[in-house]
VEXTI-756447 format. One record per atom (N, C-alpha, C): atom name; x, y, z. Coordinates in nm, 3 decimals. Each point is the difference from the previous one (the first is absolute). Layout:
! VEXTI-756447
{atome CA&xx X&yy Y&zz Z}
...
END
This chain:
! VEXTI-756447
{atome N&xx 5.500&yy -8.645&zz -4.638}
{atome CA&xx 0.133&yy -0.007&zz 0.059}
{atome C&xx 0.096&yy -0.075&zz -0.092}
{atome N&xx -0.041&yy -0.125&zz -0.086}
{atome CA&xx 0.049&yy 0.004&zz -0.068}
{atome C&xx 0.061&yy 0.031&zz -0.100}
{atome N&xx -0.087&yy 0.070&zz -0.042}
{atome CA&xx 0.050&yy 0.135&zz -0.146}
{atome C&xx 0.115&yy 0.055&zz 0.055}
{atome N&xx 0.021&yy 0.139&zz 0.078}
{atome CA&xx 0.075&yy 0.010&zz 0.075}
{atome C&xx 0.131&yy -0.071&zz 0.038}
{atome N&xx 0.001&yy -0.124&zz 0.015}
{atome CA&xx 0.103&yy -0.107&zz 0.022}
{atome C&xx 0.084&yy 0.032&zz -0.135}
{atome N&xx -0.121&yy -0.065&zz -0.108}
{atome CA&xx 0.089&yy 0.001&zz -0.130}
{atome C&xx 0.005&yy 0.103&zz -0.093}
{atome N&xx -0.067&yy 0.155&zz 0.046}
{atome CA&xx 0.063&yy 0.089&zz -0.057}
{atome C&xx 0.145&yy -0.013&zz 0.049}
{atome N&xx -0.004&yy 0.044&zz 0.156}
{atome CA&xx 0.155&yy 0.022&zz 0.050}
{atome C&xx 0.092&yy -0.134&zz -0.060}
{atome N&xx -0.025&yy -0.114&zz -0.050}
{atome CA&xx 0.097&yy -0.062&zz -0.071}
{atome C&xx 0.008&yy 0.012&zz -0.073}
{atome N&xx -0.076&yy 0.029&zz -0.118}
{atome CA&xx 0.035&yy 0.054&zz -0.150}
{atome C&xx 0.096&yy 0.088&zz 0.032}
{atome N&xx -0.079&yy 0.140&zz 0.091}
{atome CA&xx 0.091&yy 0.101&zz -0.009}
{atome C&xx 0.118&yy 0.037&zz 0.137}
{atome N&xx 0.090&yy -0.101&zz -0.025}
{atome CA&xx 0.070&yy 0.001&zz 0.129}
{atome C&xx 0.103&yy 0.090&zz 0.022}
{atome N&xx 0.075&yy 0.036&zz -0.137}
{atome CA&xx 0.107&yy 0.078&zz 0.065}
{atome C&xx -0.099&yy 0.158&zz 0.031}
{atome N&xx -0.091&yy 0.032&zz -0.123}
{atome CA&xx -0.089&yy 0.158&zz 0.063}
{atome C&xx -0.035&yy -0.060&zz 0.130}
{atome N&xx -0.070&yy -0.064&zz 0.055}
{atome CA&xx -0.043&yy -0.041&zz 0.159}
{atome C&xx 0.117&yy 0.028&zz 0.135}
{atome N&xx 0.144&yy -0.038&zz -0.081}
{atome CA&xx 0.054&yy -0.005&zz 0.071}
{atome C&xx 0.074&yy 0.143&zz 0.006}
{atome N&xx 0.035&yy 0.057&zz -0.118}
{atome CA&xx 0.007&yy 0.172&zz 0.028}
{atome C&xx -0.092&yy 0.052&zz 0.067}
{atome N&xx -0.174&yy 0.015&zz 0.005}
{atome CA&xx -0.096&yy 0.051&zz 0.046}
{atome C&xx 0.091&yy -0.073&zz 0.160}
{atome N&xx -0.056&yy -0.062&zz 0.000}
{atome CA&xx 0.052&yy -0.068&zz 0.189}
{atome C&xx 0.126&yy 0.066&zz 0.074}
{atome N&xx 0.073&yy -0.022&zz -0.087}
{atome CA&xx 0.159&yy 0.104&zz 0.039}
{atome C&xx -0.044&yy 0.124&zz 0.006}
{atome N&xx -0.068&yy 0.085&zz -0.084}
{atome CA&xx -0.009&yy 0.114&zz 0.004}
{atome C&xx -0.070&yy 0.065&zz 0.138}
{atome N&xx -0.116&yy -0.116&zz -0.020}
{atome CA&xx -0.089&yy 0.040&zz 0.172}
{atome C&xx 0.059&yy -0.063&zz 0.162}
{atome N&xx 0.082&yy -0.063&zz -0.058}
{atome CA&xx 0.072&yy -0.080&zz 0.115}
{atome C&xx 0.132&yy 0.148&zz 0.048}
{atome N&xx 0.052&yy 0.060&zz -0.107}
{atome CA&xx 0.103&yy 0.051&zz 0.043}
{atome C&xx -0.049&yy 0.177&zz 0.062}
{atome N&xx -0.115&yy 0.019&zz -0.063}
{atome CA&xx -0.070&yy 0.128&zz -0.004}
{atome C&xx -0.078&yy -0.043&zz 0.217}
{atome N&xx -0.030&yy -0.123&zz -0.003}
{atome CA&xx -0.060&yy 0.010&zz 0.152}
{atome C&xx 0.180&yy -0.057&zz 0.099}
{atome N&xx 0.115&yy 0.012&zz -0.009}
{atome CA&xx 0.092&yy -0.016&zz 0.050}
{atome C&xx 0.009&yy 0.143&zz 0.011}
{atome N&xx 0.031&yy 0.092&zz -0.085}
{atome CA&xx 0.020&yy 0.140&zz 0.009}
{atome C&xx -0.109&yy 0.058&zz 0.108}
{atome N&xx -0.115&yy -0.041&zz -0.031}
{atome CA&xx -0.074&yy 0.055&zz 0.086}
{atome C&xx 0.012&yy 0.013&zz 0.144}
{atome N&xx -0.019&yy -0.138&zz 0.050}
{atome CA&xx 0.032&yy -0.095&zz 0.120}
{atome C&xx 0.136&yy 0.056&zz 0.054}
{atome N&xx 0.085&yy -0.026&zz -0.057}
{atome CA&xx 0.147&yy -0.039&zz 0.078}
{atome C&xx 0.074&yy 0.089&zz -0.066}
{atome N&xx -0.070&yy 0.108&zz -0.081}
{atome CA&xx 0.146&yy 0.114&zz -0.086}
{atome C&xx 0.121&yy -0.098&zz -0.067}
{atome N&xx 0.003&yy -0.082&zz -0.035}
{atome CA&xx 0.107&yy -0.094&zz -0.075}
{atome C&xx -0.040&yy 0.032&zz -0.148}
{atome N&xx 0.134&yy 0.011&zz -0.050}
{atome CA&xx -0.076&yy 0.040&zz -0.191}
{atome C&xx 0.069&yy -0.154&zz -0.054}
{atome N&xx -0.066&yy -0.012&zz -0.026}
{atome CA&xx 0.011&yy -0.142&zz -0.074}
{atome C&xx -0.050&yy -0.004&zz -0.174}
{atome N&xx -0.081&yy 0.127&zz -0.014}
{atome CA&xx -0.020&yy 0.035&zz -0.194}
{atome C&xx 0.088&yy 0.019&zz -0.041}
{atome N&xx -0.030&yy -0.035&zz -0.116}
{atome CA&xx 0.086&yy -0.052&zz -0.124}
{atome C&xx 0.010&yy 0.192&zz -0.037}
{atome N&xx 0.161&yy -0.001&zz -0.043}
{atome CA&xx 0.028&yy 0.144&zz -0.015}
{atome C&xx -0.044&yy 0.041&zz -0.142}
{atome N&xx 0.017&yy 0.136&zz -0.049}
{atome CA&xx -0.039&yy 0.024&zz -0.159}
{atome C&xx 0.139&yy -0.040&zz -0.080}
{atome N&xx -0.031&yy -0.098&zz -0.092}
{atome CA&xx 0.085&yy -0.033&zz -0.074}
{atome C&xx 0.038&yy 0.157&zz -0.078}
{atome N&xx -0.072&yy 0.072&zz -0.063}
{atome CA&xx 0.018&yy 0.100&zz -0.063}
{atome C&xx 0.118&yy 0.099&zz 0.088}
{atome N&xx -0.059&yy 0.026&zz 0.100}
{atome CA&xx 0.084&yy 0.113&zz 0.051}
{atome C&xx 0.124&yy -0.076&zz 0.082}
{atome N&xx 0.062&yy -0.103&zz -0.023}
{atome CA&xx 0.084&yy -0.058&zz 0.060}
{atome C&xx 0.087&yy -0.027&zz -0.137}
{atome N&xx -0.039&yy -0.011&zz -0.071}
{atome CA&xx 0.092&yy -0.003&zz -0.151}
{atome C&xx -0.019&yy 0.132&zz -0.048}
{atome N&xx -0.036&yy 0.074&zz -0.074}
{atome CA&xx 0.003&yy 0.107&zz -0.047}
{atome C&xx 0.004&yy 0.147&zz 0.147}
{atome N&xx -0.033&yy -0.055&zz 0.088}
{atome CA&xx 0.064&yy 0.198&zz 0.057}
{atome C&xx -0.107&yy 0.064&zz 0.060}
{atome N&xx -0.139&yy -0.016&zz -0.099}
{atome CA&xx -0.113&yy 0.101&zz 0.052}
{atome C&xx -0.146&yy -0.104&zz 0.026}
{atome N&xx 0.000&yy 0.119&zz -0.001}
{atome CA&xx -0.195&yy -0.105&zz 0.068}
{atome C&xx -0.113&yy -0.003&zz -0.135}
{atome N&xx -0.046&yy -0.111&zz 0.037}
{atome CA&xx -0.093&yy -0.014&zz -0.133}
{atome C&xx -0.128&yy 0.033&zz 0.051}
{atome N&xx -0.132&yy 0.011&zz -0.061}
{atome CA&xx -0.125&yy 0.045&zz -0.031}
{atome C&xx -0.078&yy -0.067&zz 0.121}
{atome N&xx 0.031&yy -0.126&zz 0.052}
{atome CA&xx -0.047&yy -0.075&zz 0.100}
{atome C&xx 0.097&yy -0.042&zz 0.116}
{atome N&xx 0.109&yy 0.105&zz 0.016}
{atome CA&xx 0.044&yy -0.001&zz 0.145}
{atome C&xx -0.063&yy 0.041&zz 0.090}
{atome N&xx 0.019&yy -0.077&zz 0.112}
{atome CA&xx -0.108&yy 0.064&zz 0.058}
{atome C&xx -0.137&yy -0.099&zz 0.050}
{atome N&xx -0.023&yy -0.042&zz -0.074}
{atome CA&xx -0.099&yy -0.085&zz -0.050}
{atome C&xx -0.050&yy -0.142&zz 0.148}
{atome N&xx 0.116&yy -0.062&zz 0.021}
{atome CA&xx -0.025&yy -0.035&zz 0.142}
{atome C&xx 0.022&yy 0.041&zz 0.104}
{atome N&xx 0.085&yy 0.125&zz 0.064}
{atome CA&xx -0.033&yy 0.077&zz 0.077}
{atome C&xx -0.124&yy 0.039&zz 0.024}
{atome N&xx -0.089&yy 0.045&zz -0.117}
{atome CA&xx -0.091&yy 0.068&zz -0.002}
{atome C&xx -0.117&yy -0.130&zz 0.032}
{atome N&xx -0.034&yy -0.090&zz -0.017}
{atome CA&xx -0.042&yy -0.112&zz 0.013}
{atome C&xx -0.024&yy -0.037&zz 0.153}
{atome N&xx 0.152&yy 0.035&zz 0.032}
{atome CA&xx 0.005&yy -0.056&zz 0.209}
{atome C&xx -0.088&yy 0.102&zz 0.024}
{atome N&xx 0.060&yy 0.101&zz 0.010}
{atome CA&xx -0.079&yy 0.173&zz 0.006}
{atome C&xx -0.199&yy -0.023&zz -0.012}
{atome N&xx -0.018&yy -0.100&zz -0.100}
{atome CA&xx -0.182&yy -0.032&zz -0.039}
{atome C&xx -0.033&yy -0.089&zz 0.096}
{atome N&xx 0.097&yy -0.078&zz 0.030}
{atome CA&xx -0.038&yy -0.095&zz 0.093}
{atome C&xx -0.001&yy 0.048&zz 0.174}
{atome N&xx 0.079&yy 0.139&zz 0.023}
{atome CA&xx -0.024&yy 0.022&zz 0.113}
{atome C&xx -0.090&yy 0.101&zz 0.038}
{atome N&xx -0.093&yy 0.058&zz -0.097}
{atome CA&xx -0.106&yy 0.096&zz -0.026}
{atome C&xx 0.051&yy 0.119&zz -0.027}
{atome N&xx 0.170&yy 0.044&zz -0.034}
{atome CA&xx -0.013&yy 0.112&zz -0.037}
{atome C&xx 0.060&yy 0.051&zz -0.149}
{atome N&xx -0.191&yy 0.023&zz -0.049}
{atome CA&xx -0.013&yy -0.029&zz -0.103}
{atome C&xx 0.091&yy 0.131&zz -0.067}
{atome N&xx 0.006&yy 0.092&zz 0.060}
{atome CA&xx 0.032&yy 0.172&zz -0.062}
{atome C&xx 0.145&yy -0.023&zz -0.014}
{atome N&xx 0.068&yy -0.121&zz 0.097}
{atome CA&xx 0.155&yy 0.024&zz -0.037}
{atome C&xx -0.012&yy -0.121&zz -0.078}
{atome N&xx -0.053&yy -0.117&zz -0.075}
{atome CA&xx 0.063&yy -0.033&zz -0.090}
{atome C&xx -0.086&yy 0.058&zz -0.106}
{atome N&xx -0.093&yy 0.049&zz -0.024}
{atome CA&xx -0.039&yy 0.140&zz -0.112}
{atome C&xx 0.174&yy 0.053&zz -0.076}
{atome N&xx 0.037&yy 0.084&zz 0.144}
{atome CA&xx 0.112&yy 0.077&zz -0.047}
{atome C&xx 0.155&yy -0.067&zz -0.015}
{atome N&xx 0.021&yy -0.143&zz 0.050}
{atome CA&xx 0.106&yy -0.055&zz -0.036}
{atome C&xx -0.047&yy -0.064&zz -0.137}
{atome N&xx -0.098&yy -0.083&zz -0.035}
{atome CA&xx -0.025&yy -0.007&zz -0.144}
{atome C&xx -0.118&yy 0.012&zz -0.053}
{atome N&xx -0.068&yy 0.083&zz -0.051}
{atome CA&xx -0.100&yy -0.011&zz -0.076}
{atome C&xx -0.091&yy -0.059&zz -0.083}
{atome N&xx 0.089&yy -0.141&zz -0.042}
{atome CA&xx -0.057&yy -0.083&zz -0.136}
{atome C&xx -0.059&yy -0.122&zz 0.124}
{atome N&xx 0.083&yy -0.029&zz 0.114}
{atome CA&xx -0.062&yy -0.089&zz 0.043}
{atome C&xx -0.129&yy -0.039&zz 0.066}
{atome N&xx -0.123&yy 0.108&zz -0.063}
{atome CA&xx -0.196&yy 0.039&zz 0.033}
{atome C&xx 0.017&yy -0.008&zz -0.133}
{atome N&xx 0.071&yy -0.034&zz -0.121}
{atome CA&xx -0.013&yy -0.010&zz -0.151}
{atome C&xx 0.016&yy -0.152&zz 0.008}
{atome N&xx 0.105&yy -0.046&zz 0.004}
{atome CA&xx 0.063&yy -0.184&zz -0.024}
{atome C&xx -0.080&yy -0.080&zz 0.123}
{atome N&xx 0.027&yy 0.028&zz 0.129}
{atome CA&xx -0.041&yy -0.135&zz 0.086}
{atome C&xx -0.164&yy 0.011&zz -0.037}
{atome N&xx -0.089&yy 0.058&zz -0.013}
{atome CA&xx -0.141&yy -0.060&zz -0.068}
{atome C&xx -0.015&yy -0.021&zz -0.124}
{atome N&xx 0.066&yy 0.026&zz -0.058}
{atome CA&xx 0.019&yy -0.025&zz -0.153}
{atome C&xx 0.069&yy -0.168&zz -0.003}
{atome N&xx 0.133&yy -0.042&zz 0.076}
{atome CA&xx 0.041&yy -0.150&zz 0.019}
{atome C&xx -0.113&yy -0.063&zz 0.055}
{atome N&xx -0.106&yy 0.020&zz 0.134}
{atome CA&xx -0.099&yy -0.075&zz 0.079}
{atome C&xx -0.045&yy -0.014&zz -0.148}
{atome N&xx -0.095&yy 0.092&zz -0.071}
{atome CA&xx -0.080&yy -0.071&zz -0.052}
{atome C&xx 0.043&yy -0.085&zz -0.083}
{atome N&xx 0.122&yy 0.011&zz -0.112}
{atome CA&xx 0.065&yy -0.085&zz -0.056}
{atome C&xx 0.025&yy -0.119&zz 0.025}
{atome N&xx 0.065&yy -0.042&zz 0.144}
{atome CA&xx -0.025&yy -0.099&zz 0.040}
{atome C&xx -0.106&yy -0.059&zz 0.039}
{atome N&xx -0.104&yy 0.065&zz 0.055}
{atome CA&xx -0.188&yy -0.067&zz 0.035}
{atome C&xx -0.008&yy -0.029&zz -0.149}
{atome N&xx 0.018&yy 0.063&zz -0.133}
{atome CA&xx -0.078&yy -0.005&zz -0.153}
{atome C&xx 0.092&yy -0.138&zz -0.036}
{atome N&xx 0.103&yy 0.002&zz 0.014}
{atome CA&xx 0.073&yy -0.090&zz -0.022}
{atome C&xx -0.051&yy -0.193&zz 0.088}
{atome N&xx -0.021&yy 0.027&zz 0.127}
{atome CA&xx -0.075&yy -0.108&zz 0.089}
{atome C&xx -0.083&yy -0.056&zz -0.075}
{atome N&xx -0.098&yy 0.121&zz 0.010}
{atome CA&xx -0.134&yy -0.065&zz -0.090}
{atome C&xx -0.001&yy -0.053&zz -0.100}
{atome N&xx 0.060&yy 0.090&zz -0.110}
{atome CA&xx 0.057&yy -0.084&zz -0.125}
{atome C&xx 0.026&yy -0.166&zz 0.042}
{atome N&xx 0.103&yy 0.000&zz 0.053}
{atome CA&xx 0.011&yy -0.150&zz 0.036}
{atome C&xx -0.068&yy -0.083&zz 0.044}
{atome N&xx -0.071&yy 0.046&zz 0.134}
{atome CA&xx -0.120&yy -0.076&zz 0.016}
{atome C&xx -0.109&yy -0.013&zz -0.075}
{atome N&xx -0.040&yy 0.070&zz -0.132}
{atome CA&xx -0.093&yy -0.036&zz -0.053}
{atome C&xx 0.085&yy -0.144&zz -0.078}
{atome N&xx 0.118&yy 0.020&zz -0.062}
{atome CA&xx 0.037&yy -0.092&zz -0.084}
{atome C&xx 0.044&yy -0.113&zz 0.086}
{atome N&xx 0.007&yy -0.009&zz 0.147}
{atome CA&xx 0.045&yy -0.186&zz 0.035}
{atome C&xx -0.098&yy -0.068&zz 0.011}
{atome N&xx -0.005&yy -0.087&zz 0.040}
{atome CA&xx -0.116&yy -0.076&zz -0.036}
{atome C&xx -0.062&yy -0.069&zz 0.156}
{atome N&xx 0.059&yy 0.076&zz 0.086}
{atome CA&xx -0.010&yy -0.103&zz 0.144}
{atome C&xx -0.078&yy 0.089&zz 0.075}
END
């Protein structure tokens, strides 16, 4: 539990995006309030980028239907297990190197 403690302080501002991200993704769920952070891309330039989509499709995983966020974005059965493990490879890393 400690590790944990002081990963999330090393890594506080990623902790605290990860937290926002799941904090605002179970508001949508719950209470339909959008509270995510919009696409910077398609709010300055006009069109949609490669990962719009991307947390829609996310709420969509979280409420089991998996076929509509399939078809609102595709990459996100590519990136969100590809980030888990990154972040688990990344944990460990650390916990092998603290010393507590």
């Amino acid at each position: 539990m400690i590790k944990v403690y002081l990963y999330l302080k090393e890594n506080a501002l990623l902790a605290f995006g990860v937290m926002y991200f799941l904090f605002s993704v179970i508001i949508k769920i719950i209470c339909n309030l959008n509270y995510l952070i919009p696409c910077l891309w398609k709010t300055i330039f006009g069109f949609e980028c490669f990962s719009c989509g991307f947390t829609t499709s996310v709420v969509e995983v979280f409420k089991g239907n998996f076929f509509l966020a399939w078809e609102i974005n595709k990459l996100t059965f590519f990136i969100a297990p590809l980030l888990i493990y990154v972040f688990i490879k990344d944990f460990l890393n650390f916990s092998i190197k603290s010393n507590y």
